[in-house]
N, C-alpha and C positions, 0 to 999 in steps of 0.2 A: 812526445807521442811514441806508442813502442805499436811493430809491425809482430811482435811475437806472444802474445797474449796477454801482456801483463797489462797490470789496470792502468790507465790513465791517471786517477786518481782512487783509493780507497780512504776509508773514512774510519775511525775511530780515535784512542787519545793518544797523543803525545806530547810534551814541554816544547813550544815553539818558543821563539819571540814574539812579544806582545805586538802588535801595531798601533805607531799612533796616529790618529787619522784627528786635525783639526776640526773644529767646529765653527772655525773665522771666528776676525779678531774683530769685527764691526756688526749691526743686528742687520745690515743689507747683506753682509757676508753671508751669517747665520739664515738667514732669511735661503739663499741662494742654497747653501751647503744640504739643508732641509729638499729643497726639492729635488734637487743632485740624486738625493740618498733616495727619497720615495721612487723615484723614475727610474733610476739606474742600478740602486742599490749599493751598499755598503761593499761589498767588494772591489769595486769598479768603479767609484767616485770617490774623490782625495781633492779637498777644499784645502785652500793656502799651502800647494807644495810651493819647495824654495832649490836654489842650485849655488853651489858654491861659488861665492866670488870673493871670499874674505881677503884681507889684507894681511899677508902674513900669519894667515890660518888664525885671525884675532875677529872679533864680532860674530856679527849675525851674516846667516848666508841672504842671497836677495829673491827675494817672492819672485815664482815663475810665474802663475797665476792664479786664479782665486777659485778655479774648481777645476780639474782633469778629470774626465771619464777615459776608460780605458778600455775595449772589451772587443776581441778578436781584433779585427785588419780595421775598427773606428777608434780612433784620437778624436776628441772636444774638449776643447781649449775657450773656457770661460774668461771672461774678462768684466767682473760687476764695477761701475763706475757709478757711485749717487752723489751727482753734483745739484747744489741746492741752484736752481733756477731764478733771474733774478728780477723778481717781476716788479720792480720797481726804477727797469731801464725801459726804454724803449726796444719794440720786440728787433732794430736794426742791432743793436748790440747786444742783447740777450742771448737771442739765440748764436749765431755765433762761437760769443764764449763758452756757452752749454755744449756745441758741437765739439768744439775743440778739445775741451778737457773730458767729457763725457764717451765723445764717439771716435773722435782721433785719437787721443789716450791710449783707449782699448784694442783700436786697432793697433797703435804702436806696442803693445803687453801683448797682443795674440802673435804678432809676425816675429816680436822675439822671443818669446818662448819656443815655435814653430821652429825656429832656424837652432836654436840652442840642444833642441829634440834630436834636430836633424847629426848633430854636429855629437852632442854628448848624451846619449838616450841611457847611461847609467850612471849619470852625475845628475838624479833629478829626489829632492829627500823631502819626505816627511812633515819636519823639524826644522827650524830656524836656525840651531845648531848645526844643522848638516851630517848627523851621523846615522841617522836611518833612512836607507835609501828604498825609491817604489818599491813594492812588492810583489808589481806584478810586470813583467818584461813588456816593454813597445813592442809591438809591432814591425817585423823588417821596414827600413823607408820604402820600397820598391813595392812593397804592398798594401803600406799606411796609409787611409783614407782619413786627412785630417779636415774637420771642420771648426771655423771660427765661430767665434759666439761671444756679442759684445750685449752686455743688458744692460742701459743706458737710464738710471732714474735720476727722478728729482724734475722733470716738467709736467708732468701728470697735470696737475692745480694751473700752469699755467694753458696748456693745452686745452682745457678745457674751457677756461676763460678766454683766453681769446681766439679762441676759434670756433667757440659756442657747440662745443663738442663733447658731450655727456663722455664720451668713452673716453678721452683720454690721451687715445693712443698715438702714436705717426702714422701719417702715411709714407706710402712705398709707392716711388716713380725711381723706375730701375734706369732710367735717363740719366740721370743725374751721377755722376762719376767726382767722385772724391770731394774738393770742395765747392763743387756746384751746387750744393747742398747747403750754403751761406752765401752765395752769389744775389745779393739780392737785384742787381742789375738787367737778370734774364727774364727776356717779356712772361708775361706771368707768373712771378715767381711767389710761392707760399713758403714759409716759414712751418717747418714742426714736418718737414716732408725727408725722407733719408733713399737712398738709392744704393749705388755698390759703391760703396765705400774704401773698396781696395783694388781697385778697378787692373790694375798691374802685377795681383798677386791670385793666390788664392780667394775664394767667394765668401766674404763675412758677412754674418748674418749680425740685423742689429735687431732688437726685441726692447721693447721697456717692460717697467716692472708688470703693465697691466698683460702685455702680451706673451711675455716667458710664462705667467700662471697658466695662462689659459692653454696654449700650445702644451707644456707639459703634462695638464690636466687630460686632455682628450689623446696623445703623444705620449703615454708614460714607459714604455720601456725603450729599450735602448734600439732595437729593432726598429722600432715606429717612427721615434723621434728621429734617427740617422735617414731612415725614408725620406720623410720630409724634407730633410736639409740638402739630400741630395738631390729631390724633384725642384726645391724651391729656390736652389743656386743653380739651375739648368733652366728653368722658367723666367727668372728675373733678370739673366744673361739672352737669352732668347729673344728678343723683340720685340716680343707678343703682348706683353703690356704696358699699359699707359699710365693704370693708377690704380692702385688698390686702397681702398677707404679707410686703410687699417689693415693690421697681420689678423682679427677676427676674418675681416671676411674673404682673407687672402685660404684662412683655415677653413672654412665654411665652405667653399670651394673644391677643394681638397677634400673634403669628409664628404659633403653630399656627391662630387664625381665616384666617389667609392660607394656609394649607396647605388646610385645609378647604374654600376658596370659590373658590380659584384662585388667588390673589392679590388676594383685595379684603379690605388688610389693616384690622382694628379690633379691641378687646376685644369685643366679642361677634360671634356672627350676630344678624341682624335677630330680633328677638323677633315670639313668638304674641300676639296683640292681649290673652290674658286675663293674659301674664306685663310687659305694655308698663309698670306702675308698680313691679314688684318692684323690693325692694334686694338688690344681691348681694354675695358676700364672693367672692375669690378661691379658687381649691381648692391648698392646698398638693400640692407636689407636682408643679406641671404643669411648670414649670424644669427640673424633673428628666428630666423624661419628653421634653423636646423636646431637651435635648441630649445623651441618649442614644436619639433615634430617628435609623431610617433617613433621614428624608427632610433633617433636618437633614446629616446625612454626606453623603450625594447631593448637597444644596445647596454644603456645603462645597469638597469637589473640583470639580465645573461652575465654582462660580465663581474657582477660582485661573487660569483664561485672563484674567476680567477687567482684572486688575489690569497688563495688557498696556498695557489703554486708560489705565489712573491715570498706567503711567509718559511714555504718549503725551504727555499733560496736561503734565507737570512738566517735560518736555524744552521744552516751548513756553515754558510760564511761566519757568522758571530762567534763561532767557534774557533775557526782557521784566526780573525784577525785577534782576538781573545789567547791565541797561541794555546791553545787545550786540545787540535785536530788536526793530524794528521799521519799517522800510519796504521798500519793494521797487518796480521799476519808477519808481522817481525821484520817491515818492507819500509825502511822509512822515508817519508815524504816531505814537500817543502810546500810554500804557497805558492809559489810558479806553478807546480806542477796540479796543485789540488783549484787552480781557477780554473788551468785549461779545463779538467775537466767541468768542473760548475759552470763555466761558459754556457755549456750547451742548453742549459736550463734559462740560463739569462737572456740568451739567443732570439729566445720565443717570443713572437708579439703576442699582443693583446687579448687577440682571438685565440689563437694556437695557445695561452694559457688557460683560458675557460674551458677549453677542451680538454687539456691535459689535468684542471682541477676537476673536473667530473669526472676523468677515468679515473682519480684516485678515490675521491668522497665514493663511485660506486663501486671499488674496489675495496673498500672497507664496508661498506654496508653488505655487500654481497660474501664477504667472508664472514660476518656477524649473524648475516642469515643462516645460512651453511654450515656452521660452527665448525670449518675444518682448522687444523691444524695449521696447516697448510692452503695460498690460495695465493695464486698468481694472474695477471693482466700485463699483457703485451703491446703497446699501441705503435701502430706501424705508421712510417712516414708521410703516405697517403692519405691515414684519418686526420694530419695534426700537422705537424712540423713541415716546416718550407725547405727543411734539409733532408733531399731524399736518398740519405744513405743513413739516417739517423733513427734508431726506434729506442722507446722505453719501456722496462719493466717495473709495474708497482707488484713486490711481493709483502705478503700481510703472513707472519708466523706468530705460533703462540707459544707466549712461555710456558715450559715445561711442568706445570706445577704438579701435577703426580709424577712426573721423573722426580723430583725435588723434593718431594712427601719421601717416597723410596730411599732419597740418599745418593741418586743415582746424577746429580748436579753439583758434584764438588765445587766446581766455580762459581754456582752460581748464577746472576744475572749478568757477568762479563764471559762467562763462559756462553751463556747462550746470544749474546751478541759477535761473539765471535764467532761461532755459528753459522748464524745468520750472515754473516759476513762470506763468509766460503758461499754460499749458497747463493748470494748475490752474485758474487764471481763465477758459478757454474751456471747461471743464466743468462750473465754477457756473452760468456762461450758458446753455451748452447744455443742460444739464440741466433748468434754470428756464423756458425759453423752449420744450422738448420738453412739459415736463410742469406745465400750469400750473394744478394742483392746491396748488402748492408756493409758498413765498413766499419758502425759507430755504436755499443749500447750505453745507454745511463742505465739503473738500474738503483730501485730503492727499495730501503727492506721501514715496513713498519709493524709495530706491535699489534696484536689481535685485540680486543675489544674486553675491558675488562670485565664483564658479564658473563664473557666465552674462560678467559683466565681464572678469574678471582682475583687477579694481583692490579695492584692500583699505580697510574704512571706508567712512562714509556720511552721512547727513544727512535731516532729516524739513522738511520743511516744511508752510505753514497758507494755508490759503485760505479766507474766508469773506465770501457774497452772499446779499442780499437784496434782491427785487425785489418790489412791492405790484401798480405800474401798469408798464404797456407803451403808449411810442409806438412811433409810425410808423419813426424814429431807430432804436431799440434794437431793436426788430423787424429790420431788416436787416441791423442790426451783427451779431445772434446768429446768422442766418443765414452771412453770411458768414465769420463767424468758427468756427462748424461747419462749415466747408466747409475754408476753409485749413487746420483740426489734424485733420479724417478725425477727426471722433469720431460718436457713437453711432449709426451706421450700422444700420438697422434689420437686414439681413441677419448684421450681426454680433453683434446681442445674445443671449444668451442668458439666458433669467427663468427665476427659481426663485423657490419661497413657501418661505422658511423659516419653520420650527415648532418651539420652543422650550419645554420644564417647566423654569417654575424647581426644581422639584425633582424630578427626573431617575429616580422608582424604579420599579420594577415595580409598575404599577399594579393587576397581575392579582393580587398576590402581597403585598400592605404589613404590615408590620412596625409597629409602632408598643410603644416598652417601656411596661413594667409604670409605672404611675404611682407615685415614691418621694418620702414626704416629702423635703423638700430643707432643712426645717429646722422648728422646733415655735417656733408663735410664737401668738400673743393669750394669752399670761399674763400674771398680776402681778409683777414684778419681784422680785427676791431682794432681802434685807434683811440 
């Protein structure tokens, strides 16, 4: 981070190293790796890193674990285990041995990796040979929010057979502490049920294959999903439940109290002070009901502009890990330094991306209407971003093509990207130096519309500032460097408040379906 103007990160080429990011060695890996990337993204998810423990610097190093996300002050630490399930014991020894090697397993591969982090956080590589190390720094420990994550497959088919269970899934009885969980001794006890599993450590979350899809699915950035894991390791610690019929409708939960309160998502509302010690069971049924209601549909479509802003992301990042990105203005930079600033973009949830893809889609149509040259969009932390010291700028410039008729473009299309580059960097400043509420700009430059050019193709670039303190220096620099690029011209701005539902319906008029069992679960098991 620099307190004196320089960019966080700028964006253009230079010869990096390549990275190698596995893709797992097994198709539950690859399965796992895939979602990793979709939710989290390619910068920020590395499936099968490993840590040196060779013998006399001979072999292979030994697997940390099977997927790390990494992105500001969150650590998740994946642990995929598909143990084939043996339905041809009785379920007193089946399940059991599925526990053990499925769900203790992982828990043993997350709390060593955890302690290994803690111990040696730049002996963590790549490559099984050990010679390319992360590429992107942990986290201080003192500020690392690490979460476990064990996805435990291979009883699906039996789950469902005996326990006549369409879905699949486990349940969750947050009672049950370590191997209470195979106890089959304790009055009432079910099989295919999981609780806190590391009851003496940090809070590990257990998911099988059917409940990692769906949570990722509705959970997919990194913002969201770490939400979650934090309410739902402080909920299942808590008391206050008894049994949830499954992680759907532990999720169902969760998403409709977010419908209900605005967005202040949790498994419940805040309780009445005479219901503040009850225990509760989940209501079958609500799974069904949220994804067959309107509001979930409404959400659905709103948010497919999002995912505008995801392929923004991966256009920066596949460069940086591709090693073809990273300096600019003769400043050169590394991938440490080109995430922190890409962070800020990956930061954003779900909604605060839909938002930030419609200021861009209308910052390009509104410059194509306009035909200028020139056309910029400011979006302040207020309309978008949960980080209120954070804004962005989409600028839209057009290639030169009559300077360029003239003669008067020697460089060219890197010439006018570099440009554009300066001119990003004089509205982080301007921007910061106008408005000093603010400590943080992104800042993205894209091409004008080729109807407006004539020239076919195009190119994104990344700018990113932060500035804490101001002297006297940077005080005049920003000054006159608003002056030379004629930016934010008070006569020229135009402010709007936008105002966004995440879930988009007729509020006069809501729909909500019939509540349908989603599946008949707290029985005793078939024999």
């Amino acid at each position: 981070m620099s307190d004196t103007g320089e960019p966080i990160e700028p964006a253009a080429e230079a010869v990096l190293e390549k990275i190698h990011r596995s893709r797992g060695s097994t198709a539950s890996e690859r399965l796992l790796a895939d979602l990793g990337e979709q939710a989290f993204l390619n910068l920020w998810s590395y499936p099968n890193l490993f840590y040196d423990k060779k013998k006399g610097g001979i072999g292979d190093g030994k697997e940390l674990c099977d997927l790390l996300v990494v992105c500001g002050d969150n650590v998740i630490i994946f642990s995929d285990k598909h143990i084939k399930y043996q339905e041809g014991k009785e379920v007193e020894i089946a399940w059991p041995r599925f526990y053990r090697k499925a769900i203790e397993g992982a828990v043993v591969q997350i709390n060593g990796a955890n302690n290994w982090m803690t111990r040696f956080p730049d002996k963590i590589y790549t490559d099984s040979a050990c010679t390319q190390k992360l590429p992107i720094d942990l986290p201080p420990v003192e500020k690392r929010r690490v979460h476990g994550v064990v996805v435990a497959k291979g009883a699906h088919n039996a789950i469902q057979k005996i326990m006549n269970d369409d879905s699949g899934s486990f349940m969750i009885m947050p009672s049950l502490k370590g191997q209470d969980a195979i106890n089959f001794s304790q009055p009432g006890f079910m099989p295919f049920c999981v609780g806190d599993v590391n009851p003496d450590g940090m809070f590990i979350h257990v998911f099988d294959d059917v409940a990692i899809k769906r949570v990722l699915e509705h959970l997919n950035t990194i913002t969201d999903f770490t939400h979650y894991l934090n309410k739902r390791a402080a909920y299942l610690r808590s008391d206050k439940l008894a049994l949830a019929h499954g992680e759907e409708e532990l999720l169902a939960n969760y998403l409709s109290t977010g419908i209900r309160t605005g967005g202040e998502y949790d498994f419940e509302q805040p309780r009445k002070k005479k219901f503040e010690n009850a225990v509760r069971m989940t209501v079958q049924g609500e799974w069904s009901a949220y994804v067959f209601s309107e509001h979930y549909f409404a959400k659905t479509l709103a948010d497919d502009i999002s995912y505008g802003w995801d392929k923004l992301i991966t256009v920066f990042t596949e460069n940086l890990l591709e090693g073809t990105s990273a300096t600019v203005l003769g400043a050169q930079g590394t991938i440490s330094t080109a995430e922190e600033g890409l962070r800020f973009m990956a930061m954003e949830s779900r909604f605060s991306r839909r938002v930030l893809g419609e200021a861009v889609g209308g910052a390009l149509r509104k410059a194509k209407e306009l035909k200028r040259d020139r056309y910029a969009r400011v979006i302040f932390p207020s309309q978008v971003s949960a980080n209120p010291k954070l804004a962005y700028v989409i600028m839209i410039l057009s290639y030169p093509t009559d300077l360029e008729a003239r003669g008067g473009l020697k460089g060219g299309y890197q010439q006018y990207r570099e440009v554009r580059a300066k001119m990003l960097e004089a509205y982080c400043l301007g921007v910061l130096h106008t408005y000093r509420n603010l400590d943080t700009v992104v800042s993205i430059g894209l091409d004008a519309h080729s109807s407006q050019t004539g020239r076919q193709g195009g190119s994104e670039d990344f700018f990113a500032m932060r500035i804490h303190e101001w002297t006297p220096e940077m005080e005049e620099n920003a000054l006159k460097t608003i002056e030379h690029y004629d930016i934010l011209r008070e006569e020229r701005l135009i402010k709007q408040r936008v105002s966004r539902d995440e879930y988009p319906i007729d509020k006069d008029n809501p729909r909500w379906a019939k509540n349908k069992p989603s599946r008949s679960r707290h029985k005793k098991p078939k024999r």
